[in-house]
C-alpha positions, 0 to 999 in steps of 0.5 A, a space after each residue: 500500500 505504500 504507507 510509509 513505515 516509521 521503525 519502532 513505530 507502536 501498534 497504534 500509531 501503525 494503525 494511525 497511519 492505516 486508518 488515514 490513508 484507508 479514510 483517504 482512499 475512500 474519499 478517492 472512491 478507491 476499494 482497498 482489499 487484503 488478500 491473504 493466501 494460504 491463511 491456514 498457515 497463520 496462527 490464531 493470533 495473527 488471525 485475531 490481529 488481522 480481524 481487529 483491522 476489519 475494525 477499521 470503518 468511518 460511520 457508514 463504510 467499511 475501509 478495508 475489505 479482507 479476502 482469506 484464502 487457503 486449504 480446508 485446514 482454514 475452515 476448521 481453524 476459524 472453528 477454532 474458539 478464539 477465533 469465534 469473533 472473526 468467524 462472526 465477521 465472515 459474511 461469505 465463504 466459498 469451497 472450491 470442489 475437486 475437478 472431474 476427469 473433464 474439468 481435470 483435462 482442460 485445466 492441464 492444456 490451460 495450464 501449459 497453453 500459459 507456460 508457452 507449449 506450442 499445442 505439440 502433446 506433452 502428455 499422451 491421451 492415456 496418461 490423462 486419466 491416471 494423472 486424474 486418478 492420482 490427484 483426484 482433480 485437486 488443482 495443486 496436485 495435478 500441478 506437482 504431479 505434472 511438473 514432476 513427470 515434465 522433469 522426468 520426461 525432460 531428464 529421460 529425454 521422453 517427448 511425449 509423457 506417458 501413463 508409466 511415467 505418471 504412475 512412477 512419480 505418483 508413487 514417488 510424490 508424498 502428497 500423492 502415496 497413500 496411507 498403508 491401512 
C-alpha cells in the first residue's frame, strides 16, 4: 500500500497511519482489499490481529475489505474458539470442489497453453486419466504431479509423457502415496 513505515513505530500509531490513508482512499472512491493466501498457515493470533483491522470503518463504510484464502485446514481453524469473533465477521465463504476427469483435462492444456507449449502433446491421451486418478482433480496436485513427470520426461529425454511415467512419480510424490491401512 505504500504507507510509509516509521521503525519502532507502536501498534497504534501503525494503525494511525492505516486508518488515514484507508479514510483517504475512500474519499478517492478507491476499494482497498487484503488478500491473504494460504491463511491456514497463520496462527490464531495473527488471525485475531488481522480481524481487529476489519475494525477499521468511518460511520457508514467499511475501509478495508479482507479476502482469506487457503486449504480446508482454514475452515476448521476459524472453528477454532478464539477465533469465534472473526468467524462472526465472515459474511461469505466459498469451497472450491475437486475437478472431474473433464474439468481435470482442460485445466492441464490451460495450464501449459500459459507456460508457452506450442499445442505439440506433452502428455499422451492415456496418461490423462491416471494423472486424474492420482490427484483426484485437486488443482495443486495435478500441478506437482505434472511438473514432476515434465522433469522426468525432460531428464529421460521422453517427448511425449506417458501413463508409466505418471504412475512412477505418483508413487514417488508424498502428497500423492497413500496411507498403508
Amino acid at each position: 500500500l505504500e504507507v510509509p513505515y516509521r521503525p519502532r513505530s507502536t501498534k497504534t500509531t501503525l494503525i494511525g497511519q492505516l486508518n488515514t490513508f484507508l479514510v483517504d482512499q475512500l474519499r478517492d472512491n478507491v476499494n482497498v482489499v487484503l488478500l491473504i493466501d494460504e491463511a491456514q498457515n497463520l496462527a490464531p493470533r495473527v488471525l485475531e490481529e488481522v480481524r481487529m483491522l476489519s475494525n477499521l470503518e468511518t460511520e457508514t463504510d467499511k475501509l478495508i475489505q479482507i479476502i482469506l484464502m487457503g486449504q480446508p485446514e482454514l475452515k476448521a481453524k476459524l472453528w477454532l474458539k478464539p477465533l469465534a469473533q472473526l468467524r462472526q465477521r465472515v459474511t461469505l465463504h466459498y469451497h472450491l470442489d475437486a475437478l472431474d476427469s473433464f474439468e481435470t483435462v482442460a485445466y492441464i492444456s490451460h495450464r501449459l497453453h500459459v507456460a508457452g507449449a506450442n499445442g505439440a502433446p506433452l502428455f499422451a491421451s492415456d496418461a490423462l486419466p491416471r494423472i486424474f486418478h492420482h490427484t483426484k482433480g485437486v488443482p495443486r496436485l495435478i500441478n506437482g504431479l505434472c511438473d514432476r513427470a515434465l522433469l522426468t520426461g525432460y531428464v529421460t529425454e521422453t517427448k511425449t509423457i506417458g501413463p508409466a511415467i505418471i504412475d512412477e512419480v505418483a508413487g514417488e510424490l508424498p502428497a500423492l502415496v497413500e496411507e498403508p491401512a
